[in-house]
C-alpha positions as CSV (number, residue, x, y, z in Angstrom):
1,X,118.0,108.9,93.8
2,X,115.8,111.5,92.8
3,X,112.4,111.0,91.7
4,X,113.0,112.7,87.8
5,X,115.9,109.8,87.7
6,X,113.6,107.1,88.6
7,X,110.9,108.8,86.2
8,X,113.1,108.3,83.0
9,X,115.1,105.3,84.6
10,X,114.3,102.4,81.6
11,X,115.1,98.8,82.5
12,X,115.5,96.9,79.1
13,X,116.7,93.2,80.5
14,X,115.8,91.7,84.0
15,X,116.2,88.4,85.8
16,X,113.7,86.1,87.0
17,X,114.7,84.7,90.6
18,X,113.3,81.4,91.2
19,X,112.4,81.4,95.2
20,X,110.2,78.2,95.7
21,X,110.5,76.0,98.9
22,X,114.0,77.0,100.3
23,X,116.1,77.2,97.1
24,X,116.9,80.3,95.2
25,X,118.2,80.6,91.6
26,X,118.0,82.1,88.4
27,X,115.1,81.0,86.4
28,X,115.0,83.0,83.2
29,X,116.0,86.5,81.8
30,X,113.0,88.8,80.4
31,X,114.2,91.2,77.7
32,X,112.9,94.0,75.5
33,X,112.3,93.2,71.9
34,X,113.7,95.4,69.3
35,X,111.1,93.9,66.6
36,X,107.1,93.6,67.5
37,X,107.4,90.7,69.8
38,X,107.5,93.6,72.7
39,X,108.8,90.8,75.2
40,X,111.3,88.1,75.3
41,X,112.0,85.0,77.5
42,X,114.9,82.5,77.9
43,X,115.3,79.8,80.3
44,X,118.8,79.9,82.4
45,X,120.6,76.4,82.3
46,X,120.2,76.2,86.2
47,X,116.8,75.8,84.8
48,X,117.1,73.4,82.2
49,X,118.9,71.3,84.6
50,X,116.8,71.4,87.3
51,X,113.8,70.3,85.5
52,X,111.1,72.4,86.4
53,X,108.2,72.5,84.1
54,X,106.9,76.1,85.1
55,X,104.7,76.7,82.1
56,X,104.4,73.3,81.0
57,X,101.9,73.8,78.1
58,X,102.5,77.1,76.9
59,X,106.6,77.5,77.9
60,X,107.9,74.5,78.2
61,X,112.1,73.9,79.3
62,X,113.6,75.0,76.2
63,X,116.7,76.5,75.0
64,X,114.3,78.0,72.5
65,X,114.0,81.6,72.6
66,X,110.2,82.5,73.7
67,X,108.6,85.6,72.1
68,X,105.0,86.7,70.9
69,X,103.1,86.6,74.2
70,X,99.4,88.1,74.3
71,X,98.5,92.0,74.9
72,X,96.3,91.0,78.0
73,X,99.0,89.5,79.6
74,X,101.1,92.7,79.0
75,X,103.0,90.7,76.7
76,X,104.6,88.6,79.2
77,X,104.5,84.8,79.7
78,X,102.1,83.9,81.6
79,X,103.8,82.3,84.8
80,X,105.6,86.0,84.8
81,X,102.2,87.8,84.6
82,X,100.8,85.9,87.8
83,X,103.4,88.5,89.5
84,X,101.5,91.6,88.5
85,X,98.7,92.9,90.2
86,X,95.4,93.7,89.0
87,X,92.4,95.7,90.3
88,X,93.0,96.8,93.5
89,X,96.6,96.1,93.4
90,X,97.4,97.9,89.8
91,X,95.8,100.8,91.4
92,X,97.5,101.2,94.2
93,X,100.4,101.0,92.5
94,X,99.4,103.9,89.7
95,X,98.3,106.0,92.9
96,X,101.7,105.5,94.7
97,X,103.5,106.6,91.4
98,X,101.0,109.8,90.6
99,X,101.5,111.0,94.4
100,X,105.4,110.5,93.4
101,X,105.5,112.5,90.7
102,X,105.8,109.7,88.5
103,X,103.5,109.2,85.2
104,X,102.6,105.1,85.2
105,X,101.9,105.4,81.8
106,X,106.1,105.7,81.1
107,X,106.6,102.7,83.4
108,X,107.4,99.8,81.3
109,X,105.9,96.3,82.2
110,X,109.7,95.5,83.3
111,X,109.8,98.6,85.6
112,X,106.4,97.3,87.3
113,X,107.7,93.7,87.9
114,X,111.3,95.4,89.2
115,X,109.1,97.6,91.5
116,X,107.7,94.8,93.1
117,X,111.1,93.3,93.3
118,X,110.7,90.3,96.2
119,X,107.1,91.8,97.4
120,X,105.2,89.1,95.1
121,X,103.3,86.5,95.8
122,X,104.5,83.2,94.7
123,X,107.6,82.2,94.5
124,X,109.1,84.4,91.7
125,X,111.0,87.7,92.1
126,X,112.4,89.8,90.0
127,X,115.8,91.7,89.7
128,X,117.2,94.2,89.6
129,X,114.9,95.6,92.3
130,X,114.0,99.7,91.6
131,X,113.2,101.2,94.8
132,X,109.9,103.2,95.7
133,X,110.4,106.6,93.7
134,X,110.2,108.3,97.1
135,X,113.2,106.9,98.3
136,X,111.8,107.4,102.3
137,X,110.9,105.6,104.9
138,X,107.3,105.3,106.2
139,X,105.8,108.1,107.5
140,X,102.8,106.1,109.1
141,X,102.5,102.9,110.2
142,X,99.8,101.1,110.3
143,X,99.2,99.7,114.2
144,X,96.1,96.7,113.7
145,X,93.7,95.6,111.6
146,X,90.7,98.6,111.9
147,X,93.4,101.3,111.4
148,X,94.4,99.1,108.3
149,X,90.6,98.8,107.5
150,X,90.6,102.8,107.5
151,X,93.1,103.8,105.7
152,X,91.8,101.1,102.8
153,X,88.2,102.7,103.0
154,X,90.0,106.2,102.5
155,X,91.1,105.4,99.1
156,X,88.1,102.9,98.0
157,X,86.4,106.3,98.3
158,X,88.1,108.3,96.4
159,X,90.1,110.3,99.9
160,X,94.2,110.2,100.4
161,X,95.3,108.1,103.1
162,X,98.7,109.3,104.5
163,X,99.4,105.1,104.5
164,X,99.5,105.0,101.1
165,X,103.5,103.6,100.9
166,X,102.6,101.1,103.2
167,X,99.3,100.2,101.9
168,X,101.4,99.3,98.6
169,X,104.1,97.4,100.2
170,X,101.1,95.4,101.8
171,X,98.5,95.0,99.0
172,X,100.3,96.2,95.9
173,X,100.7,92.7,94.6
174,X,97.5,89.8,95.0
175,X,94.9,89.6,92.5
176,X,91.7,90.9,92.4
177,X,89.3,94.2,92.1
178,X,88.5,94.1,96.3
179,X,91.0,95.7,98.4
180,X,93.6,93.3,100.1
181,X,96.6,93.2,102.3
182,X,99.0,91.1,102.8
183,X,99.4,90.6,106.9
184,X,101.0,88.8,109.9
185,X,98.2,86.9,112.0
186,X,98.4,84.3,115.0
187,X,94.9,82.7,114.9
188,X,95.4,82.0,118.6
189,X,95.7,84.8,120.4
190,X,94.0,87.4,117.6
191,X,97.1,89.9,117.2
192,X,97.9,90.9,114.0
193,X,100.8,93.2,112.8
194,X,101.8,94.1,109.1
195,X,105.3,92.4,110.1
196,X,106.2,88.8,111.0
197,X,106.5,88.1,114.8
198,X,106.8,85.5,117.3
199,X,103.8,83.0,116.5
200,X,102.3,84.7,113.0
201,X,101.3,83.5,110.0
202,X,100.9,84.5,106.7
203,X,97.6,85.7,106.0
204,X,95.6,87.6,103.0
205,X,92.7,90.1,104.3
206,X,89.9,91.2,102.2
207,X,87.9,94.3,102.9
208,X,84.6,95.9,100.9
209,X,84.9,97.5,97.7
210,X,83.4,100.5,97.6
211,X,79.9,100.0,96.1
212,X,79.8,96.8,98.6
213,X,78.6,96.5,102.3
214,X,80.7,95.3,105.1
215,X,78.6,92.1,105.2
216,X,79.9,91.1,102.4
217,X,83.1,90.0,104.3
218,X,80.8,87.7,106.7
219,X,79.6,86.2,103.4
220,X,82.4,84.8,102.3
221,X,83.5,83.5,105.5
222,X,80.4,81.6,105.4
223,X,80.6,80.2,102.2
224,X,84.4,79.3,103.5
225,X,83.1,77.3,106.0
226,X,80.3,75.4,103.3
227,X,83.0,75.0,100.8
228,X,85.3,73.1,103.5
229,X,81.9,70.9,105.1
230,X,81.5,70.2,101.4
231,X,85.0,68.5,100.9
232,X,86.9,71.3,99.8
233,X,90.3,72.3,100.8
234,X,90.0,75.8,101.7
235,X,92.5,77.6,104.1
236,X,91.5,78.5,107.6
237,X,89.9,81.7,107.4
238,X,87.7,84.3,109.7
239,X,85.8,87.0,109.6
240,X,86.3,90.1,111.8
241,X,83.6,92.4,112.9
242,X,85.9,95.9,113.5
243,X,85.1,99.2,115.1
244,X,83.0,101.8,113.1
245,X,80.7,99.9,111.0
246,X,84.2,98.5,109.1
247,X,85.0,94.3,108.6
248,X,87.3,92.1,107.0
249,X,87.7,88.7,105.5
250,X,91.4,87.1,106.3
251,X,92.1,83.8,105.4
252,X,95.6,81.8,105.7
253,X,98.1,82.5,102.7
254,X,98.8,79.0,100.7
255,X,102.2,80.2,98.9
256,X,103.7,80.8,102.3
257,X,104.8,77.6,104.1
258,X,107.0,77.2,106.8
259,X,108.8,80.4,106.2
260,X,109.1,79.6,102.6
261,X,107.3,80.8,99.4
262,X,105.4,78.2,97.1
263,X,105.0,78.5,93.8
264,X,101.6,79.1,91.9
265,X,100.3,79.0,88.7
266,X,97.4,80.6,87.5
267,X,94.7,78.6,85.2
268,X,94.9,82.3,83.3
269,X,98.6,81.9,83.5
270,X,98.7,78.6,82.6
271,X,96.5,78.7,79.4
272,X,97.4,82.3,78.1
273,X,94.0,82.8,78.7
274,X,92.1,86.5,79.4
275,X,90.5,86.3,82.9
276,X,88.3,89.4,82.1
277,X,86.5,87.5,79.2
278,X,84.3,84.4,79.7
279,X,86.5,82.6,77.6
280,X,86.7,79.1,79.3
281,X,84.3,75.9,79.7
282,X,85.0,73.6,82.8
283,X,85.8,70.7,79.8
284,X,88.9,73.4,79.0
285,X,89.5,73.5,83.2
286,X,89.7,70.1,83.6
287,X,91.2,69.1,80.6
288,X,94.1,71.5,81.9
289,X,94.1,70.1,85.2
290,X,94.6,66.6,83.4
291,X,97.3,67.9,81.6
292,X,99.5,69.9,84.1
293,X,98.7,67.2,86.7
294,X,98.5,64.0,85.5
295,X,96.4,63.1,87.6
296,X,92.5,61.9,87.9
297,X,92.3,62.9,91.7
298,X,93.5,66.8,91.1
299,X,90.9,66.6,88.2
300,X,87.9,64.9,90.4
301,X,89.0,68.2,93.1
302,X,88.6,70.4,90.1
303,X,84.8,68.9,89.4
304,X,84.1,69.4,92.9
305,X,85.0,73.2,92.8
306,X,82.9,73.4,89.4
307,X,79.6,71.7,91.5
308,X,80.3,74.3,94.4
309,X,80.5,77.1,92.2
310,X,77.2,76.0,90.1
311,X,75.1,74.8,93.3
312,X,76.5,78.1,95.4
313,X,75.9,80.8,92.5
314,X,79.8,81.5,92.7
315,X,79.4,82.8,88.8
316,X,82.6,85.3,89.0
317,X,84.4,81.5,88.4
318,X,87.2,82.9,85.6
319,X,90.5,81.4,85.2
320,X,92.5,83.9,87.3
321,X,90.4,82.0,90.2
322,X,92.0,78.4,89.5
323,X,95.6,77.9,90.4
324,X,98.3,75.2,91.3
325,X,100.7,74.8,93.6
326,X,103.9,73.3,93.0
327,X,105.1,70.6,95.5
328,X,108.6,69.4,97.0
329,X,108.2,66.5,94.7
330,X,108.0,69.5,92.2
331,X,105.0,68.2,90.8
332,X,101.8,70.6,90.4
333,X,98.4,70.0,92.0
334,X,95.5,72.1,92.3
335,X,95.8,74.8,94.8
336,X,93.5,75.1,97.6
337,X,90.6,77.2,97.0
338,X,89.7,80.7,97.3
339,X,87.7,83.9,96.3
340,X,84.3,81.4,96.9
341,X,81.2,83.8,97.6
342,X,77.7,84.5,95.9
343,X,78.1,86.8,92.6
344,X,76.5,87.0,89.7
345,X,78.9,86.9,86.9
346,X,78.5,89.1,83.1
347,X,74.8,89.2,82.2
348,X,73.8,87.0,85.2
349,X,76.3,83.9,83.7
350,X,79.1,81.8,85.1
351,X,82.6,83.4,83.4
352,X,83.4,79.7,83.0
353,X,80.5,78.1,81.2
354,X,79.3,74.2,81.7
355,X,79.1,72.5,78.8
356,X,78.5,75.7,76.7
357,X,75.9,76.8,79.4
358,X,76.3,79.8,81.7
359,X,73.1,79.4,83.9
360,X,70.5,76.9,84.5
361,X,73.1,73.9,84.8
362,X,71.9,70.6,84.8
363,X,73.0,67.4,85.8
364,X,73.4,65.9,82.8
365,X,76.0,68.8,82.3
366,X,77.7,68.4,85.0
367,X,78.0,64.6,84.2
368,X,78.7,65.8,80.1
369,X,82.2,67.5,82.0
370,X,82.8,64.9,84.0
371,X,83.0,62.3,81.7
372,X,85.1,64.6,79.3
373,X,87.2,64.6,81.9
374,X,87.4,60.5,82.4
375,X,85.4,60.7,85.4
376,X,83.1,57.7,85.9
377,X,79.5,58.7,86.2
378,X,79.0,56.9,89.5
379,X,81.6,58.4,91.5
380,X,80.8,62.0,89.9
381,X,76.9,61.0,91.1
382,X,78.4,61.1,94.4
383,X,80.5,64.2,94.1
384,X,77.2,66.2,93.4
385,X,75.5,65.1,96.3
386,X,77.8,65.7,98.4
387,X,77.8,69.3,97.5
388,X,74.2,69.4,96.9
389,X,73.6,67.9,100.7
390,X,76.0,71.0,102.6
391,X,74.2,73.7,100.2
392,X,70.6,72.6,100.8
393,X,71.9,73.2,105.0
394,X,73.1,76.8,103.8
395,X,70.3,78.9,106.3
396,X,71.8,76.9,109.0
397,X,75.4,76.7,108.2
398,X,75.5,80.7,108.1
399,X,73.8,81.2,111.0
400,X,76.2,79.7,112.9
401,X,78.9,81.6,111.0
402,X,77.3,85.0,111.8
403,X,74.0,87.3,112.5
404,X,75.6,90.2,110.7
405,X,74.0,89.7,107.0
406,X,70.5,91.3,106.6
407,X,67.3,88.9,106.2
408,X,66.5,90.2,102.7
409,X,69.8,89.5,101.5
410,X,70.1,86.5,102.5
411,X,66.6,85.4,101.1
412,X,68.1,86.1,98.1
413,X,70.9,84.1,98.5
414,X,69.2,81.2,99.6
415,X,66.7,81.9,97.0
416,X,69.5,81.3,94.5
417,X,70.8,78.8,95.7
418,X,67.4,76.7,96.1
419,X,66.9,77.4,91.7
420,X,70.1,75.9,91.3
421,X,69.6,72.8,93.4
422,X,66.3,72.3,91.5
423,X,68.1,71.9,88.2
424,X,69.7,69.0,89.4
425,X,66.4,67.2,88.6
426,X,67.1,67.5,85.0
């Protein structure tokens, strides 16, 4: 196939392949709309039959057909839009295309989700898959994890890596502005290989944007390690000091299990909300949670993540960074957690606000949510002090997690992290 073929190639109907925890079958078809709907959606019958509730508050099993979704999502459902990348994924993607020969602005949302094909995180794929416009076969392969740390920081500045195909295939699908990859990683013995082999696991590694310092990555491996001494599932993670000044964060993948994919939902996705506005309150999050889970234990796990985020100055808390997983009971729950690490969020305010509030969070806030959420004021006493206990031993905890993050920036860490423990008071 030549690369002007694939350039005017237009996709007007394709399937959504359900892929979740060994079974495989047609979800839903996603078609253009010859009115201003731009989008439409239809559940198969498998699906109907099956029972799924994938999008059970904004799409939920219908025979109805589904049109009208929101610009931000790219006028997609939102359970579909999980599957495309943003930030550092989108890019990589609109880079691949340009050094193809291919404009990305006359690649159709479709096109996108057929170019990912089975490469998605999740447990949805898409067909028909398009192949990569270049229609080759690597050229470079990437051999470990500071060659794949290289090749990253080439393009974070601005340079042309010759790995670019294979830094797509790797990281052209998560979430998120920092650069990622998608790897094979056996905690045991350390190897790692951009392919599955004998003993690997699934794992997602994080590297420094551009304007960030490589200690950032020993940052979030510490607040990992608070976030799981404070009750929190969080997956097993590390940080690795490479060669050349360069580090990464990695941390265990929780839609791969057992060779199979689990399905995720997005709170974003979930809620047809905009991640990239502070459009949420934790009421909203746990109110969700309530709904898709039923569930006051999945909603006491959601408070806990809302004191960790508040106590640990983890403002960059929007919806795109709450998810559930669905189980082989096929019911949802809420996801294990990740992207936990100090940032200041727009104008120096949580993206998800507390009670209205986006800084100086109280208590009685906290308890306000909580109580919103049918959480007796006892047990969500107890929930804060938990929290409040592990991040009061911060200094200590990260200094047995590494060495590698300058005084002064920790002292401002801490220093944050002290304020917000003091408004407990009130």
């Amino acid at each position: 196939m030549t690369m002007r073929n694939f350039q005017y190639r237009s996709l007007d109907r394709l399937e959504v392949i359900y892929n979740g925890h060994g079974e495989q079958w047609v979800l839903g078809h996603l078609a253009e709309s010859t009115a201003h709907a731009r989008y439409l959606f239809e559940y198969t019958h498998k699906a109907l039959d099956n029972g799924i509730e994938f999008s059970p508050l904004q799409l939920p099993l219908s025979t109805n057909t589904y049109a009208n979704f929101e610009h931000f999502q790219d006028w997609l459902p939102g359970f579909i839009a999980d599957s495309l990348p943003d930030g550092w994924g989108r890019l990589l993607m609109d880079r691949f295309l340009r050094r193809n020969h291919v404009d990305p602005g006359r690649i159709s949302v479709l096109e996108r989700l057929a170019l990912l094909g089975d490469n998605t995180m999740g447990a949805l794929t898409y067909q028909p898959a398009l192949p990569l416009p270049d229609d080759q076969e690597d050229k470079y392969s990437i051999l470990n994890l500071t060659g794949l740390a290289k090749q990253i920081r080439k393009e974070v500045t601005g340079q042309d890596s010759e790995a670019l195909r294979e830094l797509f295939l790797l990281g052209g699908s998560p979430h998120g502005a920092r650069p990622k990859a998608q790897v094979e990683y056996n905690p045991s013995t350390g190897q790692m290989k951009t392919t599955a082999f004998s003993g690997s696991e699934p794992w997602l590694v994080k590297f420094p944007a551009a304007e960030e310092n490589p200690w950032v990555c020993a940052l979030e491996e510490a607040y990992a390690c608070t976030a799981r001494m404070a009750g929190i599932n969080f997956p097993i993670s590390r940080y690795f000091r490479l060669k050349g000044g360069l580090a990464a964060f990695g941390v265990q993948r929780f839609d791969r299990e057992n060779g199979m994919r689990i399905p995720v939902l997005s709170m974003a996705g979930a809620l047809h909300a905009d991640f990239r506005l502070p459009c949420m309150d934790y009421i909203d999050i746990l109110r969700a949670t309530g709904s898709i889970t039923r569930s006051v234990v999945e909603r006491e796990i959601q408070a806990r993540r809302m004191v960790f985020n508040v106590l640990m100055h983890n403002r960059d808390d929007h919806v795109k960074n709450f998810s559930f997983i669905l189980n082989e009971s096929n019911e949802w729950v809420v996801s294990p957690a990740y992207d936990l690490t100090f940032a200041d969020g727009p104008g120096g305010q949580h993206q998800t606000s507390v009670t209205g509030h986006g800084m100086d969070i109280t208590r009685t806030m906290l308890l306000k949510v909580a109580d919103n959420a049918g959480i007796a004021p006892a047990r969500m006493n107890r929930i804060i002090d938990e929290v409040a206990d592990v991040a009061t031993n911060f200094t200590h905890t990260i200094r047995n997690v590494t060495d590698d993050i300058p005084d002064d920036e920790l002292h401002q860490v801490t220093n944050c992290i002290n304020r917000n423990l003091s408004c407990l008071k009130r």
